[in-house]
N, C-alpha and C positions, 0 to 999 in steps of 0.2 A: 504494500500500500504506500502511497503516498503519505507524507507529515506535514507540507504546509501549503497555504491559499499559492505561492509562490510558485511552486514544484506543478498543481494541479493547471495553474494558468498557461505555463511554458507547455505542457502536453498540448491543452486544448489549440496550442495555436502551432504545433508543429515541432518541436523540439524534442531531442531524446531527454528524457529523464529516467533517473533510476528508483526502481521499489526498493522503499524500506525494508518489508517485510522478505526479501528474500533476493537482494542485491539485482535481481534482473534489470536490464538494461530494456524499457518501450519507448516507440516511438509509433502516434500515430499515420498511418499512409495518405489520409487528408486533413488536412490542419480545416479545424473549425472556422468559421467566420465569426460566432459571438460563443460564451458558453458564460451560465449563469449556476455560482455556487451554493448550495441551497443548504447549507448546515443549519443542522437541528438548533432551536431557539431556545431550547432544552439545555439546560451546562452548555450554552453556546461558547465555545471554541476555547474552551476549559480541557476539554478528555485528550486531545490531542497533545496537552502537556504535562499530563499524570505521569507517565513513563519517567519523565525528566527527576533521577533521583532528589536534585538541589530544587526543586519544585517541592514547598512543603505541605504542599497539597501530595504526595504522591505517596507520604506517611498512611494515606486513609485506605479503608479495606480495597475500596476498587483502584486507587492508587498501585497498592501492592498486588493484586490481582494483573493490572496491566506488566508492570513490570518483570514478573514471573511468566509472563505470555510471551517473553521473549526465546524462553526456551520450553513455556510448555504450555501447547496450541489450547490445553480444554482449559487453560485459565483466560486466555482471549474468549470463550463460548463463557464461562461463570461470569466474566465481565459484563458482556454484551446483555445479558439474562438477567442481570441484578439491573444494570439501568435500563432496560425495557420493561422490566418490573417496577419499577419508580416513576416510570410515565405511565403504566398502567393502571397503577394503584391512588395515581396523583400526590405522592408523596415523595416528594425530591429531598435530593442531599443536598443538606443546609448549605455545606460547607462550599458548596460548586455551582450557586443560585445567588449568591450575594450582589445587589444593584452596583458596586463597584466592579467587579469582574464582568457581570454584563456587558457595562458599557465599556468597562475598556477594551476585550475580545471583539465587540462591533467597532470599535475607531479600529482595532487592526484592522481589520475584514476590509473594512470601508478604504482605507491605506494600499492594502496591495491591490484591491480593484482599482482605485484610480491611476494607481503605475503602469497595470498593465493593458490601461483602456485605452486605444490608440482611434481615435476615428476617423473612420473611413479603412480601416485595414482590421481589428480586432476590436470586437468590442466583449467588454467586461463588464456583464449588471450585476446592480445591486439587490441581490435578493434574500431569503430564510425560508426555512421551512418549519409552520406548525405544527406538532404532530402529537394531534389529539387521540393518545389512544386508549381511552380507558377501557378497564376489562379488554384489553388487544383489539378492540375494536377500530381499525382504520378508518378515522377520520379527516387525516394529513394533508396538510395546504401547503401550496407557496406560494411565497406571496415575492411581488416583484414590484421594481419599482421604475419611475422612468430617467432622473439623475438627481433631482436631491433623495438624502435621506432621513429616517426618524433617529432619532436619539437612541433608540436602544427595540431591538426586535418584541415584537408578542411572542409569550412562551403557552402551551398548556397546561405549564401550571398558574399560569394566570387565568384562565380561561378552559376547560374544552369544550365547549359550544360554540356553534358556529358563527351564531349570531353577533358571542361578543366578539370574534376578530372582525368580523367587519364592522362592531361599533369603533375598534382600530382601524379600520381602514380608514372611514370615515371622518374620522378626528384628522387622519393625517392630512387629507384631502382637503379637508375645511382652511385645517393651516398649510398648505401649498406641496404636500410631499405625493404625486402621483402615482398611485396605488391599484393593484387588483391580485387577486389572490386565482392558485388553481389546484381544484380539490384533484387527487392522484392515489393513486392506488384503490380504486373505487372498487376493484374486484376483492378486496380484504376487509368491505368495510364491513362484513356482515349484513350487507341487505339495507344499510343507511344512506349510503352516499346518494343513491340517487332517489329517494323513498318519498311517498307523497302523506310520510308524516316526519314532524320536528323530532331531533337527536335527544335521547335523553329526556328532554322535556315532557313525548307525548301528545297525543293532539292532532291532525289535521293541517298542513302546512295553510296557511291562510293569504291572503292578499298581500298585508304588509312583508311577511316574510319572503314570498314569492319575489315580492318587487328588489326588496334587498340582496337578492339573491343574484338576481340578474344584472344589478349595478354592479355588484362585488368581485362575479366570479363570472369571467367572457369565453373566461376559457376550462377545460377536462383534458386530461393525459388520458392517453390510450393503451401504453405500451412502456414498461420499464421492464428492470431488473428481475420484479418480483410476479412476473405476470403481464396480459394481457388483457383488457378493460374492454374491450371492444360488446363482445357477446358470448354466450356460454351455450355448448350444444343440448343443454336442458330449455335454454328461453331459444334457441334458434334451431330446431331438429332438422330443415332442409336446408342450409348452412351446411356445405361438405366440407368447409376451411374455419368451421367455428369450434376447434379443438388448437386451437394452434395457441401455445407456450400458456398453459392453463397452471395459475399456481392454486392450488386448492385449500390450502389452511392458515388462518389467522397466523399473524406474525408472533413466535417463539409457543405457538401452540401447536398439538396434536388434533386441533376443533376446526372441522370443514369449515369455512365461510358461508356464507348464506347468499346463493344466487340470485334470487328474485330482487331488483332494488341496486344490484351494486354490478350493472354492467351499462355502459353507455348507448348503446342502439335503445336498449327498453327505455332509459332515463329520457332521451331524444323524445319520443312519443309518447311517452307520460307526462310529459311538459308542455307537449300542445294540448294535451285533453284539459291540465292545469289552467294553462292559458284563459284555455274555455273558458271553464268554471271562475277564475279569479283574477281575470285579467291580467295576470302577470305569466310569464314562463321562466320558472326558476332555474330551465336546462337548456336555456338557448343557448348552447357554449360552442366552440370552434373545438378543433382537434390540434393535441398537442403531444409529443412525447416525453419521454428522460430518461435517466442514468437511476438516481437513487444507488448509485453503487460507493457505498461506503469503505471503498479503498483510495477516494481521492480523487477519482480521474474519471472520463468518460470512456466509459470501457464496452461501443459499441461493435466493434470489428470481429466478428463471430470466427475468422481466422486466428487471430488473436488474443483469445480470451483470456483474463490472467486473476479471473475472481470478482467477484463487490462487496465481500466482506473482512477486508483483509487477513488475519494468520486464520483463520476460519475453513479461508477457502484458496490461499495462495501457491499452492502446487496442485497438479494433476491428479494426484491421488485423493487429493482431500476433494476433489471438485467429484472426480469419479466415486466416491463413498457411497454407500446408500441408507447408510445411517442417518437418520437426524441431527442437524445439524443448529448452526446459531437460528439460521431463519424458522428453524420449526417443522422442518421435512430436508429432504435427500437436497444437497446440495446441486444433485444434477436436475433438478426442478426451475433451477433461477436458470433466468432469459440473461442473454446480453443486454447491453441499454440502448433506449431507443433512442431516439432524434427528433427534433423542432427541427421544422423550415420553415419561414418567414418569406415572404413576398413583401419588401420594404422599401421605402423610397432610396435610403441610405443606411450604411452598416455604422449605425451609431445607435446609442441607448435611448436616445428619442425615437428614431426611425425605429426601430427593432418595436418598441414597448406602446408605440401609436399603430405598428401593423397586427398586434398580437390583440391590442385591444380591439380592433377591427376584426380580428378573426380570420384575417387574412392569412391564414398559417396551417399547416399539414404537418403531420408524424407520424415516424416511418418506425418498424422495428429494428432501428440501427445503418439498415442500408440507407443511400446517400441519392436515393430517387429523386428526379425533378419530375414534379406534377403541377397542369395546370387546368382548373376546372371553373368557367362560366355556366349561368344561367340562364335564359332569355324567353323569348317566344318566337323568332323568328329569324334566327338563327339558317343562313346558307350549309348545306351539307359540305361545299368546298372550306368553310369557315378558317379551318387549322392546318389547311395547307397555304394560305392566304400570306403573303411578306407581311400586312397590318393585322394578322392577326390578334395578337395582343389589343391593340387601339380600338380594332372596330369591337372586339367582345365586349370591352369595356364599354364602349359606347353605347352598344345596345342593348347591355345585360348587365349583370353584377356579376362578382368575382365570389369564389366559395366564402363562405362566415356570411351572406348577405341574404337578406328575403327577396323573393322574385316581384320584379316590379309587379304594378296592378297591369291588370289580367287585359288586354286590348279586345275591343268587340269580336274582331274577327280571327281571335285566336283562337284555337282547340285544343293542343296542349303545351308544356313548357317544354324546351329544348338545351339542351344542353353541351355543352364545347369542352371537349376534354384532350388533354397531350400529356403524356407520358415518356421522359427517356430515364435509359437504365442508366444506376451506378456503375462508373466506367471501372471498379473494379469487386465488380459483383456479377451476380449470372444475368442473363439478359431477362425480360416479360414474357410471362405466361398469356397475362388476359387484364382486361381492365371491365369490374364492374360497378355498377351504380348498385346501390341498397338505398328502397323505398322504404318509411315505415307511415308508419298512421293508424287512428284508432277505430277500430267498427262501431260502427254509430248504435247498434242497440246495447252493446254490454261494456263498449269503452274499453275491449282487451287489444292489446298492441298488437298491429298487423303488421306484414314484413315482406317484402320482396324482392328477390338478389337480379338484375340480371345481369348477361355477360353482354357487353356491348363492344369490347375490342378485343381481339386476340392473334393470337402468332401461327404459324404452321400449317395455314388452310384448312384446319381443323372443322367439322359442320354438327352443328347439337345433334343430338337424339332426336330423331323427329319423334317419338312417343314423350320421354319423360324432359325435353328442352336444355338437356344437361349437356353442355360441352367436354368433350372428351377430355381426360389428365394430358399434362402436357409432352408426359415422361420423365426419365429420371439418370440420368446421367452418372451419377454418385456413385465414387467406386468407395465403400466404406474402410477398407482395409489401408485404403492410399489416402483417406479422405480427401478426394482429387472430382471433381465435376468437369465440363466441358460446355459452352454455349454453342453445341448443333444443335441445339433447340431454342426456342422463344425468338424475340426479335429486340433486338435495342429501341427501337421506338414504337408504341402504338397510340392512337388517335383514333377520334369517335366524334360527332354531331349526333346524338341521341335523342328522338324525341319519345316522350312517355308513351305508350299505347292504351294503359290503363287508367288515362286521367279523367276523374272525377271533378269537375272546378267546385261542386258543393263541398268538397271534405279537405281538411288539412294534411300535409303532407310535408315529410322530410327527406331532402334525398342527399347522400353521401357518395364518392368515389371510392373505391379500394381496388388496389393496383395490386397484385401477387407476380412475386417474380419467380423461375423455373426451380425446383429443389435446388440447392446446395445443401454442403454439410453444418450441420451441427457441431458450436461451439467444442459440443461434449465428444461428436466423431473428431473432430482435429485433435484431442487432447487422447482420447484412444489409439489413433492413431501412430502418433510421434513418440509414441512412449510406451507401446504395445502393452497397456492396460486395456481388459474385459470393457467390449462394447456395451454400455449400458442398456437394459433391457425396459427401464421405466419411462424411456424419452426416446423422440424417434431420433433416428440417424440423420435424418436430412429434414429438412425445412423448407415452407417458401416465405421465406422476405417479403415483407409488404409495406404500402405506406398507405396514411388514409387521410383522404382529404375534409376540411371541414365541411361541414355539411350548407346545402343553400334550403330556405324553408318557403311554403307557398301559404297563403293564408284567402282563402276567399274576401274580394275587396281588398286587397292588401295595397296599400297608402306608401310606404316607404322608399323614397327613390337611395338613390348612394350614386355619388360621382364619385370618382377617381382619382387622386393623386399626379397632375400633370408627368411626375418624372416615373409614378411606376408605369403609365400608357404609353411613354417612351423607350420601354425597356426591350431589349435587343427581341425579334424577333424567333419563335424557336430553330436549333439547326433544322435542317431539312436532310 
């Protein structure tokens, strides 16, 4: 793992650095354009120098715990265990919570981000992450900011309801520090995160709640270390890609999570029916990725995997284990980290944190996908083969995160402009589909439907069951070695809905899947000719997903454009 804000910012932007935890020498193969560090607001940036013996803090039990993890890995797990237990229990150590160490742990924080925020080349936000989790229930924010900062982050143990961080945000906002928070890990949260009742409290999410909710929070991660938030093939059974990197048990627990409630497709159309009822939609959010890998660095490169929990998980063998581990099941369960991509006028912390709040942003699971998805009504089928294509979508449609204009007389349904190219070192595109959801009007249960609208290989559906054939699979496991004769580096689509209804609301989303490659956990069998794990598959498809656009009967909303992002280079061709 990594030891300090310093060591994690040189990674994110290109530079080799070395693990602490085990002298390896990483570098990553594409340096980040921004990368924002979310340390826990909990013993905020305290634990990191418990280890340090002439730190007299490192006298106390977990003090001597880390220290001893130096040579002996189950005292870095009793560590991790005791303070996920102290965030659980909402009983913190006194000694590691004190308003002076706060704030001076946030001025460092705040110190090397501004060193290493270069604009226009690197940017570095300022951000924390909340991380409400009583009884291990995930309710974890981060919260981001746009360039000033507060005096000292929200902790959960000042709060874990959701309501009081945004009475923080809000305070910040009033006094000029631009704010919004994004709830993540929604598939741990036990059935909360995205739930049409208040946390803890009880009740009926109501009007004002709703409203606060949609000021607070623009944006959901879909995809991290510990899981994928997307959907679950108990809420999606005709979903053939709704199994992909499923973590199943509350954090440091042996206790499933509760699926209903805590995946983002259902929260999506629970939030219009919301709408309905309370005029507000508490889940009108964009898509976004992360890391959450608590080894320091953003540790998305599935060729490259080197852990997210440091001595935990920092060799092969401890990754391959099947034992339970610090997270609360088999190590070979944790995902790589995923990725934000931003569509921004400019690579600076206003640009970055004004497109994000827009919603203008996509999250991939780790791969380096460029996707670009408009909405419209009238929309040319040549659209995305177009030199302005970029300008004229804009012109005539909105961009993903946006509601589709109102609805033109002589329209019939909405149309849609999508472009996909692969990461130039990743496997090439299987297929690119859209996912509709919406609620049936007599019982208000969420409805759902995938379709595939681009794809590679000259491949033709089933004409019975409309299923496009697998793409194939390349993956030789023993070499953990793939090959791009399959998929295609670019796919593109002009789609218009077939089944639109203009009385009923509707949400539609993009997801791009790229051809198998291998798994994290196949490279790491591989190279070191340990047992191919039996509880995780060998190969994967990558994917990224884009925010979703929403249609509302009557819908009133226009959105213009950003002069410099309708300027921005046209796609290759």
């Amino acid at each position: 793992m990594l030891k300090t804000w310093e060591q994690a910012y040189r990674f994110g932007r290109g530079e080799e650095v070395t693990l602490n935890s085990n002298g390896d020498k990483i570098k990553r193969r594409t340096p980040y354009d921004f990368v924002a560090i979310t340390d826990h607001a909990e013993y905020y940036g305290v634990l990191k120098d418990l280890p340090n013996p002439e730190n007299p803090l490192s006298k106390t039990p977990i003090g001597q715990m880390l220290l001893k993890a130096r040579t002996d890995p189950q005292a870095a797990t009793d560590a991790v265990t005791e303070l996920i237990s102290s965030m659980g229990k909402g009983e913190p150590i006194k000694e590691y919570v004190t308003p002076e160490l706060r704030v001076q742990y946030w001025d460092k924080f705040i110190a090397a981000a501004n060193k290493f925020n270069d604009p226009g080349k690197f940017t570095a936000l300022i951000a924390f992450e909340w991380t409400s989790n009583w009884q291990s229930v995930n309710m974890h924010r981060n919260v981001f900011f746009k360039d000033k900062a507060p005096l000292a982050p929200f902790s959960s143990f000042d709060s874990v309801l959701p309501e009081d961080l945004w009475t923080y945000l809000e305070t910040q906002r009033t006094a000029g520090v631009e704010t919004f928070a994004i709830p993540h890990n929604g598939n741990l949260s036990d059935g909360w995160m995205y739930s049409r009742y208040k946390y803890l409290k009880g009740g009926k999410i109501d009007a004002a709640y709703a409203k606060r909710q949609n000021l607070n929070e623009p944006l959901t991660e879909i995809h991290q270390t510990k899981g994928n938030s997307e959907t679950h093939p108990w809420l999606s059974p005709e979903d053939e890609f709704a199994t992909f990197e499923i973590f199943p048990n509350l954090i440091n627990t042996a206790t499933p999570s509760a699926v209903k409630y805590g995946f983002i497709r259902q929260g999506l159309v629970d939030g219009m029916t919301l709408e309905t009822e309370l005029g507000y939609n508490p889940y009108k959010m964009g898509i976004v990725a992360g890391a959450d890998c608590h080894s320091g660095y953003q540790n998305n490169e599935e060729f490259d995997f080197q852990g997210s929990h440091g001595k935990t998980d920092d060799s092969p063998q401890k990754r391959l284990n099947p034992a339970p581990a610090a997270v609360g099941t088999a190590n070979t369960l944790v995902s790589s980290a995923g990725t934000t991509a931003v569509w921004a006028t400019e690579n600076t912390r206003a640009g970055i944190f004004d497109a994000m709040k827009d919603r203008e942003t996509y999250g991939t699971s780790g791969t380096l996908i460029r996707l670009r998805v408009f909405g419209g009504w009238d929309y040319p089928k040549d659209l995305v083969t177009d030199k302005e294509f970029v300008k004229k979508a804009y012109a005539d449609g909105v961009p993903m995160g946006q509601d589709l204009r109102k609805m033109p007389a002589d329209a019939k349904a909405p149309t849609f402009a999508i472009w996909a190219q692969k990461d130039p070192d990743s496997g090439n595109l299987d297929r690119v589909q859209i996912i509709k959801g919406w609620a049936n009007h007599a019982t208000g249960f969420p409805m759902e439907k995938i379709y595939d609208v681009a794809w590679s290989d000259d491949r033709k559906p089933d004409p019975k069951t409309g299923k496009l054939p697998p793409v194939g699979n390349t993956v030789d496991t023993k070499k953990a070695t793939y090959t791009n004769d399959i998929g295609d580096t670019q796919l593109s689509a002009v789609w218009t809905d077939p089944d639109f209804d203009p009385k009923v609301k509707a949400v539609y989303y993009v997801r791009v899947l790229e051809i198998p490659t291998p798994r994290w956990s196949t490279y790491d069998s591989a190279r070191n000719s340990l047992p191919l794990p039996t509880n995780v598959p060998s190969s994967i498809q990558e994917r990224a997903y884009s925010s979703p656009i929403w249609y509302a009967p009557e819908q009133k909303v226009s959105f213009s454009a950003p002069e410099h992002l309708i300027a921005n280079t046209p796609p290759e061709k």
